[in-house]
N, C-alpha and C positions, 0 to 999 in steps of 0.2 A: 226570619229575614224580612226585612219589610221592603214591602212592593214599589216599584217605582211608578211616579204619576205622572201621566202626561194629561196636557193641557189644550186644547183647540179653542179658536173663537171664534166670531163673526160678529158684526154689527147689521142686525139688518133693518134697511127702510122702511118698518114697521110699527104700528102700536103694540103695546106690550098684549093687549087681550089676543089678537090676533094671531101672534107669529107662537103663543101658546098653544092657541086650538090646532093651528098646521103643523107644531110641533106630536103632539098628542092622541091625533083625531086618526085613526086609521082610513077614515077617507082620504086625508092627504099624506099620512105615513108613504102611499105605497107610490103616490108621484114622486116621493125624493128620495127614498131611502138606499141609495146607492151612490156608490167613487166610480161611476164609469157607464158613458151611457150605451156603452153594449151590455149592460146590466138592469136587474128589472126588482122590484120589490112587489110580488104578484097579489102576497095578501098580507095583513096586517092583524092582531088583535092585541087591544089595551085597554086592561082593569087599571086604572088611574085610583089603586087607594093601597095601604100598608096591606102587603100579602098580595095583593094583585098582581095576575102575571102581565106581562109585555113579552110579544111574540110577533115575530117578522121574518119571511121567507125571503132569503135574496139570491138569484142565482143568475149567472149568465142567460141572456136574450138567448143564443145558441144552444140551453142545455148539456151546455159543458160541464160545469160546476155548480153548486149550490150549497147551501146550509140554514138552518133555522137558526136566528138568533132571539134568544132566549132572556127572560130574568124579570127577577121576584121585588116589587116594588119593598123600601123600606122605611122611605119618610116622603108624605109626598105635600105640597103645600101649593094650592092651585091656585096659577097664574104666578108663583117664585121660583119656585126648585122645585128639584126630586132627585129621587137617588133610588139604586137598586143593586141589586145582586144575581151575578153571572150563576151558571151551573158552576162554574169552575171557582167561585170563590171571587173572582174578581169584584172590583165596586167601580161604580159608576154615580156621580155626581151632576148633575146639568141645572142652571143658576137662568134666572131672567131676569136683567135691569133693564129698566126705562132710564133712556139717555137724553132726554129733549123729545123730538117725536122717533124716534128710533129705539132700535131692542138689542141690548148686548147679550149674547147666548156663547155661556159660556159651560164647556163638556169636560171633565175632569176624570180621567179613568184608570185601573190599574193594568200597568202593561203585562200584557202574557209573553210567555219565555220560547215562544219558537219564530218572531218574526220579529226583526229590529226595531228600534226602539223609531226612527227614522221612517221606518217603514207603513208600520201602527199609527203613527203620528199622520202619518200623511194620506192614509187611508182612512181614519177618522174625518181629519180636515176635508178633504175631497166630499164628504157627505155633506156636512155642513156648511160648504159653499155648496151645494146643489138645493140643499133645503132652503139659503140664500135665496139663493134664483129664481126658485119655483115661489116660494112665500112672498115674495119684490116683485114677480110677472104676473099674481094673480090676485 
C-alpha cells in the first residue's frame, strides 16, 4: 500500500545559509521544535551526513507527555535538502529554495496511521511556523 504524503511550508524572511543552520544546528533545534508553547524541545542531537542519526526530545513544559523523535539521515545535500527515515519506516523529505532574499522550506512526510491526516498536517505545520518565528526574531 503506498503511503500517503503530506506536505507543509513556510517562506521565511531569511537567507538561505541561515534559516539552514537554525534548521539543522541543535543549538537552535531546541528553541523551536515544538506545535505549542506549553511544549519544550529540551535537547537536540544531529549527525548531518548519510547514516547519521537526528534525534530530539519533545515533551510537555508540565511533564505530562513526551517522546523522542528519532531517524536515520539518507541523502543529505547541505544548504538544499535532506531526507531521512523514521523507526517506523516512515520518510521524510525537507527542500530549501532561495526565493529573492527569502527561504522557501518545504517538509514532505509520510503519514502514520493513528492520528488524522488533518491532524498530522497541522501539527507538522505548527512547528514550522514556530521555526518561522524563532529563525525571522533572531
Amino acid at each position: 500500500m503506498e503511503k500517503t504524503k503530506i506536505l507543509v511550508q513556510a517562506t521565511i524572511s531569511a537567507e538561505k545559509n541561515k534559516v539552514w543552520d537554525y534548521y539543522t544546528n541543535p543549538e537552535h533545534i531546541t528553541k523551536w521544535n515544538f506545535a505549542a508553547d506549553d511544549w519544550q524541545c529540551p535537547h537536540a542531537s544531529n549527525e548531518m551526513h548519510v547514516g547519521g542519526k537526528y534525534s530530539a526530545r519533545m515533551e510537555a513544559k508540565d511533564g505530562s507527555f513526551g517522546f523522542d523523535f528519532e531517524a536515520i539521515y539518507d541523502e543529505v545535500v547541505p544548504g538544499e535538502k535532506f531526507s531521512y527515515t523514521m523507526p517506523d519506516g516512515r520518510q521524510v523529505k525537507v527542500n530549501f529554495n532561495k526565493v529573492g532574499a527569502k527561504t522557501d522550506v518545504k517538509v514532505s512526510f509520510d503519514a502514520e496511521s493513528e492520528n488524522s491526516i488533518e491532524m498530522q498536517k497541522g501539527g507538522w505545520q505548527a512547528i514550522l511556523d514556530n521555526f518561522k518565528k524563532y529563525t525571522e526574531s533572531n
